[in-house]
N, C-alpha and C positions, 0 to 999 in steps of 0.2 A: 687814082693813087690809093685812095682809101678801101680799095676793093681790093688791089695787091697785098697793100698793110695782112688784109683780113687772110687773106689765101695764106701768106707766109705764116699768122699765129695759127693757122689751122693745121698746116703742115708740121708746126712747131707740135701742137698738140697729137699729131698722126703718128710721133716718133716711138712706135712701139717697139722697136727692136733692142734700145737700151734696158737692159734689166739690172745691168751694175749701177753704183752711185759713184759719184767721181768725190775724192777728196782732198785733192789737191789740187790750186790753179794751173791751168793749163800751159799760163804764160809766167817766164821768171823774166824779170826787169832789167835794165842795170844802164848804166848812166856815162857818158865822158865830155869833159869841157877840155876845149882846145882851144888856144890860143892864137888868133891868126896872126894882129899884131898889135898894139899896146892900145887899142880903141875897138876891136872886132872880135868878139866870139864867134864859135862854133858851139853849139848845145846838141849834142848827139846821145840819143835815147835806141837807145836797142832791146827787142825783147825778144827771146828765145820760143818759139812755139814745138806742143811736144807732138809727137807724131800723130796723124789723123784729124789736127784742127787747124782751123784756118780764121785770119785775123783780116780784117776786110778793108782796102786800101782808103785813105780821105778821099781820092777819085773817082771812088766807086759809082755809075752811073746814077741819076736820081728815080727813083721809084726802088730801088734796088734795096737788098741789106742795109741797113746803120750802118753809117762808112765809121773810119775813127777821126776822131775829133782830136788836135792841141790848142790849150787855151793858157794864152801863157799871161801869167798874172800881173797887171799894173803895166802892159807892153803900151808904149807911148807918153805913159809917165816917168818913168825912171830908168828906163830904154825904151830903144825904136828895134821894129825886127824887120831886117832887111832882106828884102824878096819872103818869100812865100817858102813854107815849109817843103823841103825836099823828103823825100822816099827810096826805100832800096826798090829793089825790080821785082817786078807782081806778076804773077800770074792773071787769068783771064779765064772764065767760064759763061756758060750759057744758063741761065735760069728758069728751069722752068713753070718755077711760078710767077716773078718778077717780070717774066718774057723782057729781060735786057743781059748785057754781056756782063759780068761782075769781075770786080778786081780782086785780087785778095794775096794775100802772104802764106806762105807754106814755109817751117822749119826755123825762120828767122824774119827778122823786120828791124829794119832803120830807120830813124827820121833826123833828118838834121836842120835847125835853124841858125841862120847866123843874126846876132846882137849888137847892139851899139849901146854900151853904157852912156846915158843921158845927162848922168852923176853920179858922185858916188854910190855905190851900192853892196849889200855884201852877196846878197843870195838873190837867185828868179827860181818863183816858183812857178811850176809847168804842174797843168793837169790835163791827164788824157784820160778822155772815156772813148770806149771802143765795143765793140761785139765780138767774140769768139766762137766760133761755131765748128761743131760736129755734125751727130744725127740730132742734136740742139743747140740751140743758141744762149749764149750766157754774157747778158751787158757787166758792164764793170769800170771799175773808175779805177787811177793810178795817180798819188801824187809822188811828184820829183823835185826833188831843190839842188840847183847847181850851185854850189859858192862861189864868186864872182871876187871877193876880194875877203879872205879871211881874217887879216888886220883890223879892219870893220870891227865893231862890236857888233854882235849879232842880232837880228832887227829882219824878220821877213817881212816883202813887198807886202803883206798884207797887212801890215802893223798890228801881229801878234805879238802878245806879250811875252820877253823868252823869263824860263823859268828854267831849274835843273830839273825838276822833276812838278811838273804842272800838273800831273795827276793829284799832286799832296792839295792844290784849291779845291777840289771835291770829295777828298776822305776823309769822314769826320772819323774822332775816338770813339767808337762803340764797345760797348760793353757787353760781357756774357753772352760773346761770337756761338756758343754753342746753341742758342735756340737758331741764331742765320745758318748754322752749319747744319740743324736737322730738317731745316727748311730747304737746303738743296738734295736731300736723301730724300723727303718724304714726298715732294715735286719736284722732282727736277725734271720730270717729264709729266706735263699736262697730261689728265685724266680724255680718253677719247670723246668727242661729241658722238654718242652713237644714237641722237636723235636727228641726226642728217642723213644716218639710213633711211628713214621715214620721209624726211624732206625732200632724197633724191626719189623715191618709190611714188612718193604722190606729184611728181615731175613726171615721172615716168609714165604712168597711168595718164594724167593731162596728155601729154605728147602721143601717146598710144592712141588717143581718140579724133586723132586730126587727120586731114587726108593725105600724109603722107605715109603714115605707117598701117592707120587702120584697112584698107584695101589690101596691105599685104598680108592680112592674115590667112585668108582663105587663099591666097594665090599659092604661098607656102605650105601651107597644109594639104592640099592637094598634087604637089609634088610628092609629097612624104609618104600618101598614101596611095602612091601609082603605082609602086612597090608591093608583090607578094610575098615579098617574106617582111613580114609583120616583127617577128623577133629584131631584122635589122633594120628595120625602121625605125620603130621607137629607139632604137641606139642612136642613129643618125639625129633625130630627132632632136631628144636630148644634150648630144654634142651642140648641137646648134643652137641649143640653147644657153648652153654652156659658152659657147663658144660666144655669143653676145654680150654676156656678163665679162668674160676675159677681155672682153674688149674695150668697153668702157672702163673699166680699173686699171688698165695700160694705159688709158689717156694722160690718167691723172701720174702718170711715172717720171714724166718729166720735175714736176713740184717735186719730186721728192728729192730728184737731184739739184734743183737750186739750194734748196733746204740746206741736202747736204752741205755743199759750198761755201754757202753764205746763212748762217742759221738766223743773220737779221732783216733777211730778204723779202719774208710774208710782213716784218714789222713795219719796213718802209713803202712795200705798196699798201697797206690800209695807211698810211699816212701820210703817202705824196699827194699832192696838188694836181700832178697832173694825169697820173695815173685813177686818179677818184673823177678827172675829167674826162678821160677817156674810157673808163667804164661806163660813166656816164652815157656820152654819145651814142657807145656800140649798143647798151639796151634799148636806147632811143631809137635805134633802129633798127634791132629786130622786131619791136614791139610794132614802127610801122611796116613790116613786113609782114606781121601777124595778120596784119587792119588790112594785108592786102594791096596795099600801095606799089609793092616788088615783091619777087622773089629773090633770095638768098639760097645758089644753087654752088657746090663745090665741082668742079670741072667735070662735064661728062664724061670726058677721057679715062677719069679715075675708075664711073662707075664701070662705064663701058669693057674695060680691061680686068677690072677683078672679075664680071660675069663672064666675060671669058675663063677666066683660070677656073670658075665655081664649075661650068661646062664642061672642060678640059679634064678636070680632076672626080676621080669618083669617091665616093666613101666620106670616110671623116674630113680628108682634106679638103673637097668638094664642099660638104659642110660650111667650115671653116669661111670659104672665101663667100658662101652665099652669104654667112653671118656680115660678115666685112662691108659687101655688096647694100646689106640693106641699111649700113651703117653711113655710110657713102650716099645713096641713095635718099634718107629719110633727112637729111639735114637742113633741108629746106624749113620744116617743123622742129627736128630736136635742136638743132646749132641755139635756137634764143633761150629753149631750155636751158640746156646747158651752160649757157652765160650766163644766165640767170643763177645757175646752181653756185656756179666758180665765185660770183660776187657775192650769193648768201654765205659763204665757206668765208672768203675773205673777212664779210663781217664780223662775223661771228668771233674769227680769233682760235688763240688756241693752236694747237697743232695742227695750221691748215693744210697741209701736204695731205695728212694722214685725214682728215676730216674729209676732204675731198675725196680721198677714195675711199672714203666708207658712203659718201653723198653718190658717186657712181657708180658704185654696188647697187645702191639703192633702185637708182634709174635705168639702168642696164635688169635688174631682176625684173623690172617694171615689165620692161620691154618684152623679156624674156619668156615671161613665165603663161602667157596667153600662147607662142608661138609654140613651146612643149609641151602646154595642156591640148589642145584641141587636136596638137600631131598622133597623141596615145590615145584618144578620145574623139575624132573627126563627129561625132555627130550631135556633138556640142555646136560645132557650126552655125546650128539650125536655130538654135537659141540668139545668136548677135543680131542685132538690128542693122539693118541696110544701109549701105553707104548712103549718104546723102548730104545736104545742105548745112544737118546739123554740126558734123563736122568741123565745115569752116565758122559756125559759132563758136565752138570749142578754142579753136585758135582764135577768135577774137577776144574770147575770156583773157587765154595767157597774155596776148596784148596788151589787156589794161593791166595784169599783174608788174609784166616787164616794166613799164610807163611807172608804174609806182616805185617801183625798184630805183629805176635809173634817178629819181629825185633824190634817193638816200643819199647815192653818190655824189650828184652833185651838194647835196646838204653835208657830205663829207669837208670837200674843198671849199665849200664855204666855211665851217666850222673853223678849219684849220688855218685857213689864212683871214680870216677874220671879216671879211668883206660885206656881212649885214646885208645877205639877199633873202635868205630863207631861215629868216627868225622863224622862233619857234608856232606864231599864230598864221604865218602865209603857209608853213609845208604843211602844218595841219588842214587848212583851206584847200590847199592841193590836192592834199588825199581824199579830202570831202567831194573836190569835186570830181576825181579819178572814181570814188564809188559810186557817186549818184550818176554818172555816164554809166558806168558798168550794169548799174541795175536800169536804168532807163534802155541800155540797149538791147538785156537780155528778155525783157518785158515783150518790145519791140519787135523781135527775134521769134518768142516761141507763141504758138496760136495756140491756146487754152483750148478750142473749139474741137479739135484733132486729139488731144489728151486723154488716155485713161483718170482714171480715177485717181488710182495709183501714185502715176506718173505727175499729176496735179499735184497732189500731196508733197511731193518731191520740190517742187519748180516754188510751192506757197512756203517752205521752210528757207529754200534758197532766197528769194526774198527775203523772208523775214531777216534771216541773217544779214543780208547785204544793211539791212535798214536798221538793224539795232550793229552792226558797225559804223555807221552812219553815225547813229547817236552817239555812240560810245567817244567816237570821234570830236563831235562836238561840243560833249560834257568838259572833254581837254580843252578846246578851245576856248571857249566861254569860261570853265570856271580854273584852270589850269589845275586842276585832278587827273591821279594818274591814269593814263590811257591803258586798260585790258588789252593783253595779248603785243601788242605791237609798241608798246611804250620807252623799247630800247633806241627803236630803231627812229624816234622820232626824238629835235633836237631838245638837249635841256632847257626846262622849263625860264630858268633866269637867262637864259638867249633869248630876247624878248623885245615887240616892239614896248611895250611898256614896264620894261622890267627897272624897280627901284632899289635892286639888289646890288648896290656901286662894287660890290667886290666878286659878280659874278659865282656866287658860290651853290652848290645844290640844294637845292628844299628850302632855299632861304636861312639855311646856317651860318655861321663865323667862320670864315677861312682866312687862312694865308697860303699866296702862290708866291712866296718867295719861305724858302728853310732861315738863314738866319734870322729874320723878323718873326717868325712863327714859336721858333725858339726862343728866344730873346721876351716873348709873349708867355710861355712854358712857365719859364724861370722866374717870371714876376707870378705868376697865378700859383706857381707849384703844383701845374697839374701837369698828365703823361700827355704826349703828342700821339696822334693818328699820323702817321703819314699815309697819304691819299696815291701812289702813283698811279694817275688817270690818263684819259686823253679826249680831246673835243671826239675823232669819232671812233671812238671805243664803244661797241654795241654793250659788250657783256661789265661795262662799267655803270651804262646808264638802267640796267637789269640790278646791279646793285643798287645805285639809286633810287628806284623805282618800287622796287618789288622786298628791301631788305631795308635800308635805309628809314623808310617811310614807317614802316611799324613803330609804333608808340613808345616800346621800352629799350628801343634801338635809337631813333630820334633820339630820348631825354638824355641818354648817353654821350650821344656824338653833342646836342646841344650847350651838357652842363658839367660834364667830366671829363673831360678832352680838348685840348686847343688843335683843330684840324688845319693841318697844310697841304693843302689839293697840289700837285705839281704833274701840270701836263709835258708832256714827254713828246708830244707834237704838237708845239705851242712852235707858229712859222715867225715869229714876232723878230727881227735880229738884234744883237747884243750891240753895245756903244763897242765903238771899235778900239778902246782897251780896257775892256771885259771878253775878247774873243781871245782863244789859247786854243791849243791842241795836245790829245791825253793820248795813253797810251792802254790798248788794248791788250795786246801780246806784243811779242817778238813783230820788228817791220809791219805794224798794224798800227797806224797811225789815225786819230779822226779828228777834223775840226771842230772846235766849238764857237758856228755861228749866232746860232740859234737859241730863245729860251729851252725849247722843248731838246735842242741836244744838250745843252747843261744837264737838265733834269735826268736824261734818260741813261747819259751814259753816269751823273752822281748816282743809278741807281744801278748799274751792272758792277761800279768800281766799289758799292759800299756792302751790297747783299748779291751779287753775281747772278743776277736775274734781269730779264729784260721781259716781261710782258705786264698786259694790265687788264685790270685792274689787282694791283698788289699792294697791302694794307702793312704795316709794319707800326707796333707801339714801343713808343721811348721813351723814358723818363726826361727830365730838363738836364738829368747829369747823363746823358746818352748809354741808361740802360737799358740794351731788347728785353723787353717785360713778357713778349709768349711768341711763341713761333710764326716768324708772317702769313698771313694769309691771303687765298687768291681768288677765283669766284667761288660764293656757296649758297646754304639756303639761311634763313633767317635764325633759324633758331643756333646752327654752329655759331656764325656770326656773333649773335648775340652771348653767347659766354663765352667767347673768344676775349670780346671786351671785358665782358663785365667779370671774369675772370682774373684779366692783368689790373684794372682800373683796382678791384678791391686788394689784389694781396699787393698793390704798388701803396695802398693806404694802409695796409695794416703793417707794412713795413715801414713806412713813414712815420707812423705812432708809436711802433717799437723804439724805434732809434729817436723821437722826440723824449720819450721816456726817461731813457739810458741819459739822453746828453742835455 
């Protein structure tokens, strides 16, 4: 089953033929309640699908696509649903990855269930989540509410609060909207991470050196140079090379079309529960793939079939598919790369679409750029060292990388749902012991004995690094000092088996994680509020913490001039069941508010029309923006960001203490 999972998201990722972005949903909804007779509903949901996509039936075989799902709210409590959900007529196909028959809707789709009011009631809410697919797949959720008796005073099965306008529970009176108004000019689109070019390049190179790809260099270069006319070689050459890079920055095409869609889509996978589980599992086991336990092969048929076409076709297009063929081909090695890449993207934040395919640029040029140097060049050849054993060391290196990876994510869903498995001093121990295997096994690995001189020098720095990572690692453990280099990526320090920090706040400061107690705290002190919008696993929040925060004239700031209110925005924690409500995004954009972290996140899209974190915002106690929000930076903007608003916020307090 878990082996289908994987072939269908690879296919998902395979969909290079999309170059447009879609922006509008595919499917339009629309609703009808019929009345059988004075005790029996009908609930009939229909959704129009537009040409080219297809909605995949509840029937839908198992191992197959995500069938669609109705889940209809409070069914058994305040009605019974009688018989099983009906459907219009499906269609039927064969899968070739799935290898089972699939069902699915073309054009239109029906579902009807019949009801039995239990008691009075006014409305049932129904929600369907479903899959939609093209040359991609796009999940998505739908809510619907039938009103059942409109006399009723209005009251959903879910004992939401009704309000006329519930969005007014989360928008405060802010003041001097023009520093929020130049904050969505001056960011509205995050800054690119173009240090995930590097990221993906030194993935690339790692992957290059394993035995999947390394042996084809010299296989391919002596193709290239069977050819006597030299002029069109090195063209073909370069196409090919060219044509590997294209290929990997098509992978990443798809994210750009959920983006487009849905622009909170990268927000909720770094912040689901189970998606930080299931990235979890899948490096868990490329990493044992790495170690050599299996192989992770995509269907021979694929490669099998493009070498044909690469055979078939001469010139550029030839090219082309050979490029394709070693892409097909090599994934046994690049696939946990690559996963690897997609989840450091993920972490990271930011504009992961667009991060992403600057992180495949990266690894694709990786790949690339040995296979067009050595084609212009062939007697460079003589210079690479010989296939051999070292090789599969190589890939057991990325293995323990993967293996560390895969803990973040699960330290993600831990984070998030709160569950106290990977405080902060175990995933440190994790990683202690994730390095001292690594170096014990690369020790173990390479015979000194065999070594140049050189090459010794090489392997004695390698160590040493591994070992003062080691420490470095330890120093956090032991004295909870900030960890060099990798301090984001590991949990906040007051996540702790011994931590005596009762309100959970960073560096051991004074927070509030609720806005009107924080305020209400403002008002007595007369000092300006920080608002914090964070989240448990927000890498580049804990990189402020860490690396900006901690600085001394930054600390004394946050400590003695500021009443700080941290509010996570994927905080899973759920709200008393009347504290939940539902706000209004746009037009038929409806969202519930279960959740702490949905209060917080959508109080911050409905007050400063921003949704990512970490985003800093200073207020006076009389709700005035005192300087423009700010989002990640380096220490010193930071710092007179503050201490900029904190003084002219006091010297205009003194004015007008003056005057009145």
């Amino acid at each position: 089953m878990f082996r289908k999972r994987l072939l269908g998201a690879l296919l998902f990722l395979n969909s290079v033929s999309l170059l447009g972005q879609f922006t509008t949903p595919p499917l339009q909804w629309s609703k009808e309640l019929i009345q059988e007779s004075d005790s029996i509903y009908s609930l009939q949901i229909t959704t129009l699908i537009e040409d080219g996509w297809h909605l995949y039936s509840q029937f839908t075989p198992e191992g197959g696509s995500l069938p669609t799902e109705l889940e209809f709210k409070d069914a058994g409590v305040v009605y019974e649903l009688l018989g099983k959900t009906e459907e219009s007529e499906t269609e039927t196909a064969y899968s070739d990855v799935f290898k089972v028959d699939e069902r699915f809707f073309k054009k239109r789709a029906v579902f009807t269930q019949k009801i039995k009011p239990l008691q009075e009631v006014y409305s049932v809410e129904v929600m369907v989540y479903y899959q939609v697919c093209k040359e991609v797949c796009i999940p998505g959720e739908e809510r619907i509410e039938f009103v059942i008796n409109p006399k009723l005073k209005k009251q959903s099965t879910a004992n939401f609060t009704e309000e006329i306008n519930q969005n007014e529970r989360l928008i405060i009176p802010l003041k001097n909207g023009s520093f929020n108004d130049s904050q969505s000019k001056e960011t509205g689109s995050q800054p690119f991470d173009l240090s995930l070019i590097l990221l993906g390049f030194l993935g690339g190179l790692i992957a290059l050196l394993t035995p999947c790809v390394f042996p084809m260099i010299p296989l391919t270069v002596s193709f290239f140079s069977s050819d006597k006319n030299k002029g069109k070689t090195k063209k073909l050459a370069l196409f090919y090379s060219t044509s590997i890079v294209l290929i990997f920055i098509l992978l990443s095409l798809p994210f750009h079309i959920y983006d487009s869609i849905d622009p909170q889509f990268f927000n909720r996978i770094a912040t689901n529960v189970y998606l930080n589980l299931l990235f979890f599992l899948l490096l868990l086991l490329f990493a044992l793939s790495l170690f050599g336990l299996f192989e992770l092969n995509l269907p021979s048929s694929w490669s099998t079939r493009l070498d044909s076409y690469s055979s078939k076709f001469s010139g550029f297009a030839g090219s082309f598919f050979m490029a394709l063929t070693l892409v097909i081909v090599s994934f046994s090695c690049t696939g946990p790369v690559l996963g690897g890449l997609l989840g450091s993207t993920a972490l990271v934040g930011g504009q992961i679409a667009m991060n992403l395919t600057l992180g495949m640029f990266g690894f694709g040029l990786a790949l690339a750029i040995p296979f067009g140097l050595f084609a212009w060049f062939p007697n460079g050849l003589k210079a690479l060292p010989k296939s051999g054993a070292w090789m599969n060391t190589a890939k057991g290196v990325l293995g323990f990388i993967e293996l560390a990876l895969a803990f973040k994510f699960l330290s993600n869903a831990d984070l998030v749902s709160g569950w106290g498995i990977l405080y902060y001093e175990i995933f440190l121990l994790i990683w202690i012991i994730i390095t001292m295997a690594l170096l014990i096994y690369l020790m173990l690995k390479i015979n000194f004995k065999t070594l140049k001189n050189l090459q010794k020098g090489v392997w004695v720095l390698i160590y040493s690094s591994l070992l003062l990572f080691t420490l470095n690692l330890s120093n956090g453990l032991l004295n909870k000092s900030n960890v060099a280099l990798v301090g984001a990526f590991i949990p906040p320090d007051f996540y702790s088996i011994s931590s005596n920090n009762e309100e959970q706040c960073p560096l051991g400061l004074d927070c509030y994680k609720d806005f009107d107690e924080g305020m209400a705290e403002a008002k007595r002190l007369n000092k300006p509020v920080l608002l914090d919008f964070t989240g448990w696993s927000c890498v580049n929040c804990r990189k402020m913490e860490n690396d900006v925060w901690r600085q001394n004239k930054v600390y004394e700031l946050l400590k003695n001039e500021v009443v700080l209110i941290s509010l996570y925005v994927d905080d899973r924690t759920e709200l008393p069941q009347e504290e939940q409500f539902v706000v209004s995004y746009r037009e038929n954009h409806q969202k519930e508010i279960r959740t702490i972290g949905d209060k917080w996140s959508a109080f911050q899209v409905l007050n400063f029309g921003y949704l990512s974190q970490p985003f800093y915002v200073l207020i006076s106690p009389e709700y005035q923006i005192l300087n423009s929000p700010i989002q990640y930076t380096d220490s010193e903007s930071y710092f007179r960001w503050l201490n900029d608003a904190i003084q002219n916020n006091k010297a205009k307090y003194e004015f007008e203490k003056s005057i009145f």
